[in-house]
C-alpha positions in Angstrom: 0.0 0.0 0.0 1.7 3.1 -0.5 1.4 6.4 1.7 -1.2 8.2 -0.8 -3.5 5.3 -0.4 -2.9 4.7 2.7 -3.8 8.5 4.0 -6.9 8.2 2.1 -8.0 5.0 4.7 -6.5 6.7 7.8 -8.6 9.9 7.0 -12.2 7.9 6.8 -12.2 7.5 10.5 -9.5 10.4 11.7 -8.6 13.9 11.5 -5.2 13.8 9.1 -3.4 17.0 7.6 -0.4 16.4 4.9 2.4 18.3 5.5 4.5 17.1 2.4 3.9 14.5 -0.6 7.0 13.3 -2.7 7.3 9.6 -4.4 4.7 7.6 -4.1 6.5 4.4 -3.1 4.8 1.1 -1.7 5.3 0.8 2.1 6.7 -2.5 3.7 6.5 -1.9 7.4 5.3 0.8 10.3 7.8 1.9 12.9 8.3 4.0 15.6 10.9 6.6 15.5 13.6 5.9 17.6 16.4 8.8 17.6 19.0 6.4 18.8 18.7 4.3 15.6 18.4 4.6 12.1 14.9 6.0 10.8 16.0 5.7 7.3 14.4 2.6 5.7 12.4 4.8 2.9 9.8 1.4 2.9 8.8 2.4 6.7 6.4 4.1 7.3 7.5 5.9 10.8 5.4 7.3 13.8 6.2 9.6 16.0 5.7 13.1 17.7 7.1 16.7 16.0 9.6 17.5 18.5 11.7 14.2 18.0 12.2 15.6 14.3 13.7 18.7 15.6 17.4 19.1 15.0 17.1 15.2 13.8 16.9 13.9 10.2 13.3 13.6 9.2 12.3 9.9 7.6 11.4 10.1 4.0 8.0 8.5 5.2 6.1 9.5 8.4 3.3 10.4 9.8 3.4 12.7 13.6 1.4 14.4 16.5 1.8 17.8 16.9 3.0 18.4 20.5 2.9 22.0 20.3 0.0 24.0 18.4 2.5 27.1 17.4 4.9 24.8 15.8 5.1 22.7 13.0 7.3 20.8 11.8 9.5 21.6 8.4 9.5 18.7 5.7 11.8 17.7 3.1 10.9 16.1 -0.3 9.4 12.9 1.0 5.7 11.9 2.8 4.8 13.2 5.9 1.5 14.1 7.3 0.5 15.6 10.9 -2.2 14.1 13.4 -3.3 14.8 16.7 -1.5 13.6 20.0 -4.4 11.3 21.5 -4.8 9.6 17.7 -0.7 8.7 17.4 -0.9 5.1 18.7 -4.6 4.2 17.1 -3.7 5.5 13.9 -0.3 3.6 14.2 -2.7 0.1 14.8 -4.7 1.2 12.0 -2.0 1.9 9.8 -0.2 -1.9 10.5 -3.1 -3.7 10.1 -3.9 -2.3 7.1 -0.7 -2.6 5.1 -0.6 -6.3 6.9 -3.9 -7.6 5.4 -4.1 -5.7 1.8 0.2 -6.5 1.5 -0.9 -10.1 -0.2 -4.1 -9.1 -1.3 -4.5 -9.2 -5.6 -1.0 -10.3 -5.9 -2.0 -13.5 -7.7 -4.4 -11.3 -9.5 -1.9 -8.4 -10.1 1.0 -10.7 -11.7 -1.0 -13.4 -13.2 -2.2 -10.3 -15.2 1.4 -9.5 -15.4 2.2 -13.0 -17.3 -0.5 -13.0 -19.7 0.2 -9.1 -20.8 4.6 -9.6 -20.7 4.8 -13.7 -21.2 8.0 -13.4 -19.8 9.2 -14.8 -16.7 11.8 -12.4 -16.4 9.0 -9.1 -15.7 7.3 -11.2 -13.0 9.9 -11.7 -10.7 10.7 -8.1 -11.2 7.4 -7.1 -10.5 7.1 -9.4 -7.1 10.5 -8.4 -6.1 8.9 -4.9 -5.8 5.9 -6.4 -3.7 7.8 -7.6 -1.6 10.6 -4.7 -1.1 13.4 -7.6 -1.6 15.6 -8.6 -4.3 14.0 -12.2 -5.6 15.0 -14.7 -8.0 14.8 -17.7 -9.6 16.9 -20.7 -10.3 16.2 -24.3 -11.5 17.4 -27.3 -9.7 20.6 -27.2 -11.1 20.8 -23.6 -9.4 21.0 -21.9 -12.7 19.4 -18.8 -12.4 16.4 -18.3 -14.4 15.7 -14.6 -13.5 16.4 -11.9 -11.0 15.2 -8.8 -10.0 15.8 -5.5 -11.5 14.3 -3.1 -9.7 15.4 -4.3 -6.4 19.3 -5.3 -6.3 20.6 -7.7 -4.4 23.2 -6.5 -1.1 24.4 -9.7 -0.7 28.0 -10.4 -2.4 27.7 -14.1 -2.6 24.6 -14.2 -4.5 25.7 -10.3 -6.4 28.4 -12.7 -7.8 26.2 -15.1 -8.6 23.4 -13.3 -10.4 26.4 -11.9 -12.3 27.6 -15.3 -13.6 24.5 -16.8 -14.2 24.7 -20.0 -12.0 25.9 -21.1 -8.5 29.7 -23.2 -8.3 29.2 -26.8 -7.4 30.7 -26.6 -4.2 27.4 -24.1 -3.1 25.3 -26.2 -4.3 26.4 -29.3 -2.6 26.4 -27.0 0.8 23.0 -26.1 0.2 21.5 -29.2 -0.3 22.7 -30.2 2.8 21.3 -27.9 5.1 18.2 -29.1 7.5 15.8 -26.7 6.0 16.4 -27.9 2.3 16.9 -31.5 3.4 13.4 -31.2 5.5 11.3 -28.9 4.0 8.1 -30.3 3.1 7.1 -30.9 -0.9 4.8 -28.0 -1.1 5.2 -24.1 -2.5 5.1 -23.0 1.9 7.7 -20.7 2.2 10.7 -21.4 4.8 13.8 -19.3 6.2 17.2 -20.9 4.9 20.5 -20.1 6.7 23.8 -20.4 4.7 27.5 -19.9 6.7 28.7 -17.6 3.6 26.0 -15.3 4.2 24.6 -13.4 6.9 22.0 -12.6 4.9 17.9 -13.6 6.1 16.3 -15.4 2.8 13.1 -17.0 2.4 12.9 -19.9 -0.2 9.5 -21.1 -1.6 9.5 -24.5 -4.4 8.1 -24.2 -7.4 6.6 -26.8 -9.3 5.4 -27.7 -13.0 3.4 -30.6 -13.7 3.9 -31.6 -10.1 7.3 -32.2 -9.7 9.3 -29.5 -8.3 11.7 -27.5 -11.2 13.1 -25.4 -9.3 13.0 -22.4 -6.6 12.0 -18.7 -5.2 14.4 -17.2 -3.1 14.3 -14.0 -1.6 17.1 -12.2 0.3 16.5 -9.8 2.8 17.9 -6.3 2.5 16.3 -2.6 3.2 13.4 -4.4 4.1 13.1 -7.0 7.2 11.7 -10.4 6.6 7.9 -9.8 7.4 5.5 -12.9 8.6 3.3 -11.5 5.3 6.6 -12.4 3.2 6.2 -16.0 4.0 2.2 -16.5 2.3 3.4 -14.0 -0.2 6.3 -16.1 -1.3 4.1 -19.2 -1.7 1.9 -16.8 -3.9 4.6 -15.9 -6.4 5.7 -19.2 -6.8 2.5 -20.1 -7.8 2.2 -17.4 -10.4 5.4 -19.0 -11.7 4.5 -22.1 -11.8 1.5 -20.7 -14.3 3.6 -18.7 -16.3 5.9 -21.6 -17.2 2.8 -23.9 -17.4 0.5 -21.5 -20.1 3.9 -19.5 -22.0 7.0 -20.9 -21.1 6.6 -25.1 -21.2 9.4 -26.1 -22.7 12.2 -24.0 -20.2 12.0 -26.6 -18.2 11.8 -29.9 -20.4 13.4 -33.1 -19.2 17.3 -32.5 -19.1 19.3 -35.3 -20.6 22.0 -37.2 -18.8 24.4 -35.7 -21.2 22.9 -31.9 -20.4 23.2 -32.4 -16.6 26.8 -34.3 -16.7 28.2 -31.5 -19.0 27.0 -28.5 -16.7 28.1 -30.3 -13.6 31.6 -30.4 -14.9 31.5 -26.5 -15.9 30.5 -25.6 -12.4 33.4 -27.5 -11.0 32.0 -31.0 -9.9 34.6 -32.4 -8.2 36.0 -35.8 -10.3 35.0 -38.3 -7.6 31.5 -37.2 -8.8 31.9 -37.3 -12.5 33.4 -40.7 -13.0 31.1 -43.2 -12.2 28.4 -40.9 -14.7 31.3 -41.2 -17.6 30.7 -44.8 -17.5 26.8 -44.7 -18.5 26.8 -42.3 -21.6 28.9 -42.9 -24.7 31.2 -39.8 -26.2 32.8 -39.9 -29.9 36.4 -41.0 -30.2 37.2 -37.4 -30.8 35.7 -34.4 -30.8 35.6 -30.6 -30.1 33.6 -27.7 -28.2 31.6 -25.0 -29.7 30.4 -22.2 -27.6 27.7 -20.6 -29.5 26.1 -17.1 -28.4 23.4 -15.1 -30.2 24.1 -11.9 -32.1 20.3 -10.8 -31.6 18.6 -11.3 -28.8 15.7 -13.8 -29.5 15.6 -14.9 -25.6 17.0 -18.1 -23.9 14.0 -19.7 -24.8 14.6 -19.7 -28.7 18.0 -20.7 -28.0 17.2 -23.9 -26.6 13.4 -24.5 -29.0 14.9 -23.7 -32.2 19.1 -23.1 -32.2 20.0 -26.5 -30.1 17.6 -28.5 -31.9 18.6 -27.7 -35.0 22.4 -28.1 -34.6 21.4 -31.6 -33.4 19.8 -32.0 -36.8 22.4 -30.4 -39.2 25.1 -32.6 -36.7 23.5 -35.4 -35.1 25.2 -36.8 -32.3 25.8 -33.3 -30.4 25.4 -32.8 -26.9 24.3 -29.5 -25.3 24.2 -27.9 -22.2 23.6 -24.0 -21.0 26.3 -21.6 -19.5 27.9 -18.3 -19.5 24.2 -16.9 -21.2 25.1 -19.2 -24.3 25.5 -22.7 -25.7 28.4 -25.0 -25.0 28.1 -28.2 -27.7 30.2 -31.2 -27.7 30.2 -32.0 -31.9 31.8 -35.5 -33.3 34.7 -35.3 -35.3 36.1 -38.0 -37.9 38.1 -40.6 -36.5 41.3 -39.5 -38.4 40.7 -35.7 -39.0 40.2 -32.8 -37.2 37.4 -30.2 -38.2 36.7 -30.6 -42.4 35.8 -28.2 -45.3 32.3 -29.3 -45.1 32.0 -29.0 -41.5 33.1 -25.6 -41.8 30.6 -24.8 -44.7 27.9 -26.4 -42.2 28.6 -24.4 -39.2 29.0 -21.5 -41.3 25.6 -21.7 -42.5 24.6 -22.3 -39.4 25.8 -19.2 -37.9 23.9 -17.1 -40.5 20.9 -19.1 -40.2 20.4 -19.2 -36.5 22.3 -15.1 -35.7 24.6 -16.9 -33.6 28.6 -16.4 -33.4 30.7 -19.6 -32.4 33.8 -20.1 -30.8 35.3 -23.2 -32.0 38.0 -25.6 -29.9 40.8 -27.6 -31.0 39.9 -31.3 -30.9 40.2 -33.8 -28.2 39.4 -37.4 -27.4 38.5 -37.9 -24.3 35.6 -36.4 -22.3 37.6 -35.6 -18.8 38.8 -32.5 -21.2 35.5 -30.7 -21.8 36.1 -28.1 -19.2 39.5 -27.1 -20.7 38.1 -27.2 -24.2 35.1 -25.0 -23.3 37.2 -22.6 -22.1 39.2 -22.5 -25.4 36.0 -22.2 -27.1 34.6 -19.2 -24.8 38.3 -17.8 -24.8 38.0 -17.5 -28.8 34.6 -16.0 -29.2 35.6 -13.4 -26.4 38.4 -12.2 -28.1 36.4 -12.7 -31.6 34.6 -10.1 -30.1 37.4 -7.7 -28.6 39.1 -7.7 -31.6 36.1 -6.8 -33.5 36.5 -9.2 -36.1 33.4 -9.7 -38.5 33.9 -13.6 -38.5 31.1 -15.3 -37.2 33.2 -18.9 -36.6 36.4 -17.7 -34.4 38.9 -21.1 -34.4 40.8 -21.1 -31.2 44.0 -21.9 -33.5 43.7 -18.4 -34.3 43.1 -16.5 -31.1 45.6 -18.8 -28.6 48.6 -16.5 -28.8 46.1 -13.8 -27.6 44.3 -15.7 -25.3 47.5 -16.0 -23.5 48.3 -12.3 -23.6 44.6 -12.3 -21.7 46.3 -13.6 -18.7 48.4 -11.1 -18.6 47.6 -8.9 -15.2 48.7 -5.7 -16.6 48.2 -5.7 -20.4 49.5 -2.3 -21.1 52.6 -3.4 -20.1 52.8 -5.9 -23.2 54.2 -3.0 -24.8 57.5 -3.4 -23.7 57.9 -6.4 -25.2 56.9 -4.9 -28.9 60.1 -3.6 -31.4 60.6 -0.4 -31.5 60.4 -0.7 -35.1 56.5 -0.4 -34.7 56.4 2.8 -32.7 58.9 4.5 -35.4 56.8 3.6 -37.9 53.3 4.4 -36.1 55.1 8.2 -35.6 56.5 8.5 -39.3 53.2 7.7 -40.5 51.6 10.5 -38.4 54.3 12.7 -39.4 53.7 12.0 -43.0 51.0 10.6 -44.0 52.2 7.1 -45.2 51.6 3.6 -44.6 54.3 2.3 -43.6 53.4 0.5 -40.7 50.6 -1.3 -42.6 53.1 -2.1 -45.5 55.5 -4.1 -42.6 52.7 -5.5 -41.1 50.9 -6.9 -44.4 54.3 -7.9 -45.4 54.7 -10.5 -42.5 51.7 -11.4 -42.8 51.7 -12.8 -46.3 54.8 -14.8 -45.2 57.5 -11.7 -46.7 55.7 -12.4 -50.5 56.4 -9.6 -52.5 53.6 -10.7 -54.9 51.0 -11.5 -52.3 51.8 -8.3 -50.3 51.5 -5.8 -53.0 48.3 -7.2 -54.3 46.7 -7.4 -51.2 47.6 -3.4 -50.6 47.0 -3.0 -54.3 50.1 -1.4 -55.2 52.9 -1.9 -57.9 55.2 -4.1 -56.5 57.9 -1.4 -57.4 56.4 0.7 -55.2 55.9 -1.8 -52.1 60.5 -2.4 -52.8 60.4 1.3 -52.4 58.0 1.2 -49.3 60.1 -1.8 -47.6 63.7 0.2 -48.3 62.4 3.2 -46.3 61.0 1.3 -43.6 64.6 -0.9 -43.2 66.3 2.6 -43.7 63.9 4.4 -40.6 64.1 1.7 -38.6 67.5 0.3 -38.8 65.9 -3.3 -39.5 67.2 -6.3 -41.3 64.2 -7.8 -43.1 66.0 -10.9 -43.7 66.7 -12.2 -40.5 64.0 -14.7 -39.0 65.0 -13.3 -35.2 63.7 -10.0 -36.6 60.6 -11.1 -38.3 59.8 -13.5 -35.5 59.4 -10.1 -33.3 58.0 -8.2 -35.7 55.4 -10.6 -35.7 54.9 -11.0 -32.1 54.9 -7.2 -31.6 51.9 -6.7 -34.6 49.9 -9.2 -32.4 50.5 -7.3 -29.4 49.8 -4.2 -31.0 46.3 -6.0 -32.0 45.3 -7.4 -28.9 45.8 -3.8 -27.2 43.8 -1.9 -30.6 46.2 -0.4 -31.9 46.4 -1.1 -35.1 42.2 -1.6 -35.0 42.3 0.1 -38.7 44.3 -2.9 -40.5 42.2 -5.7 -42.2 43.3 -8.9 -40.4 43.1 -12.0 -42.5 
């Protein structure tokens, strides 16, 4: 209920005069002001008499008793409203139960309402987390979060890190499942309080279910606002509205996972091996292999990437396994026995790419299963720097990005400069002095393997004229073009130059 609706109750049965009226924000909780504490929880609604808020910070929302006829008190921006001495405490009663009986009331009604305008999962939680004055979210049973709230953030770092990830380690998990109120809690949507030794953060956890059996979970974390006995029924509410948004707009989210879905995102939250051995035995992996990590250039929603990009990558490559991580697609792909990634593979996951708006990171091969991890992270690695680098190719080949993947781990990457010829930098400031491309002649030149032929057509000049170019640049820079010590660090200094932009202008191969 917020103050303006709430004033216009109060003043049905008493006498009520507004002093100030600023946003009209929903009120959690009624309070008395206490000037030994903190009165600034802008939920609150506070109650108390004008001459505590003398010389004192006034609470954005409160309501007072004059004390003194000739005086009253000076408000800020926020809500505030005046009553008389004897009506304080009644008014106070009044004002709790009120905001206690209508906190839950239409909620079902309000964000049902909510699903069938938004269909989106994502605007409900948002909207409840707002009811309830709490940061909320939602996670399957694999503690993948689903969605989170916007409106409210969360305060807690454990779960701020997770919410930014997009899924909770292994190790959590485990912990969590064996805590008394998970192990115990009943099979129904009935809110209860959970208790974790990372976090001294209060949270509230309510089941939710589809087609009765339970797919995952609500959980709200306490912040600005205290856990209220209201949040408990209102909790069960919500997940109820879930449940009937996944059930009427959202089905297949949560359809069955495969073995082969839930053993792969195990071992990318860090499942320890003990755990992922004895599963290895049941399921059947190619003799080799590689990893794609596939994210979408246009947002189409997580639920298109899993109804229409996953199943048709298992068609065009049957055999694929999938899972969900890092807000994009890892897939396992079977290779040839004796070859590593063909032509026509290429040409299919090419087309592919197009087809479906999606960019892929490509691996190098492997043949043996216990490598996935290290293989996704190639494949994430290369689409990641696909994207720093700003290349247009929509299939980025680890092969290609592994000398910059390990500049990435690089703590201070501005200090990669160091390591570059000084060749470069001449160049760089002869070219600004006048006007030339030198830099981009050398560069070029390397790059087509010192070809005179290859170089000067690909900068489409007479090959006279790239001689004359590569003279002047050995004549600047006081370079011996010849010697493979000296190309090999011209070449390592172009790709360092590259990886820290700056040489962003040059068309790379």
């Amino acid at each position: 209920m917020t103050f303006e609706k709430l004033i216009g109750k109060i003043a049905e049965e008493y006498t009520i005069d507004i002093l100030s009226q600023g946003e009209d924000i929903e009120i959690q909780d009624v309070a008395l002001i206490d000037n030994k504490h903190d009165n600034a929880l802008k939920n609150t609604l506070y109650f108390g008499y004008d001459k505590q808020t003398r010389n004192a910070v006034i609470p954005s929302q409160c309501i007072l008793a004059r004390t003194d006829s000739r005086d009253t008190p000076v408000m800020g921006t926020g809500n505030a409203a005046l009553v008389t001495e004897d009506s304080l405490f009644s008014i106070f009663n009044t004002a709790k139960t009120l905001i206690e009986t209508t906190r839950s009331e239409g909620i079902f009604e309000e964000l049902t309402a909510l699903a069938n305008e938004t269909r989106s999962i994502e605007a409900v939680i948002d909207a409840a987390s707002v009811r309830l004055g709490n940061f909320l979210v939602f996670c399957d049973m694999n503690f993948k979060i689903i969605a989170s709230s916007v409106s409210i953030p969360v305060l807690d770092p454990l779960w701020k890190e997770n919410t930014v990830q997009g899924y909770c380690c292994y190790e959590f998990i485990s912990g969590v499942k064996e805590l008394n109120s998970i192990r115990n809690a009943s099979q129904t949507t009935a809110a209860v309080e959970v208790t974790c030794s990372q976090s001294p953060y209060r949270k509230l956890s309510s089941k939710v279910f589809h087609n009765k059996v339970q797919i995952g979970f609500l959980l709200m974390i306490e912040g600005e606002n205290h856990i209220l006995p209201s949040h408990f029924e209102m909790l069960s509410t919500i997940s109820h509205v879930i449940s009937y948004t996944i059930a009427y707009y959202t089905p297949e989210l949560f359809e069955e996972n495969s073995r082969y879905n839930e053993l792969l995102y195990d071992m990318l939250i860090g499942a320890p091996v003990k755990d992922i051995t004895p599963r290895l035995t049941e399921l059947h992996f190619p003799s080799k292999m590689l990893v794609l990590f596939l994210r979408p250039t246009r947002y189409l929603g997580q639920q298109y990437l899993k109804n229409n990009t996953c199943k048709n990558l298992k068609l065009r490559i049957p055999g694929t396994h999938v899972t969900y991580h890092k807000n994009g697609m890892a897939a396992v792909i079977p290779l040839e026995k004796d070859s590593d990634i063909t032509a026509e593979l290429s040409e299919i996951l090419a087309d592919f790419s197009k087809k479906e708006y999606v960019k892929i990171g490509i691996s190098h091969s492997f043949t043996n299963i216990e490598g996935f991890v290290s293989h996704f992270d190639q494949a994430y690695a290369a689409l990641e720097l696909g994207q720093k680098l700003k290349t247009d190719e929509m299939l980025c080949f680890y092969q290609d990005y592994q000398f910059f993947d390990l500049l990435s781990q690089v703590k201070n990457p501005e200090n990669l400069g160091r390591y570059c010829h000084p060749a470069l930098a001449a160049l760089r400031q002869y070219d600004h002095e006048n006007n030339s491309k030198l830099y981009k002649t050398l560069c070029v030149y390397i790059e087509k393997g010192c070809n005179i032929k290859l170089t000067s057509e690909s900068l489409f000049i007479h090959r006279n004229s790239l001689v004359y170019r590569l003279d002047r640049i050995t004549e600047i820079c006081n370079i011996d073009l010849i010697d493979i010590n000296t190309l090999f660090l011209l070449r390592l200094s172009f790709l360092i130059d590259r990886y820290n932009e700056l040489n962003t202008s040059l068309e790379w191969e």
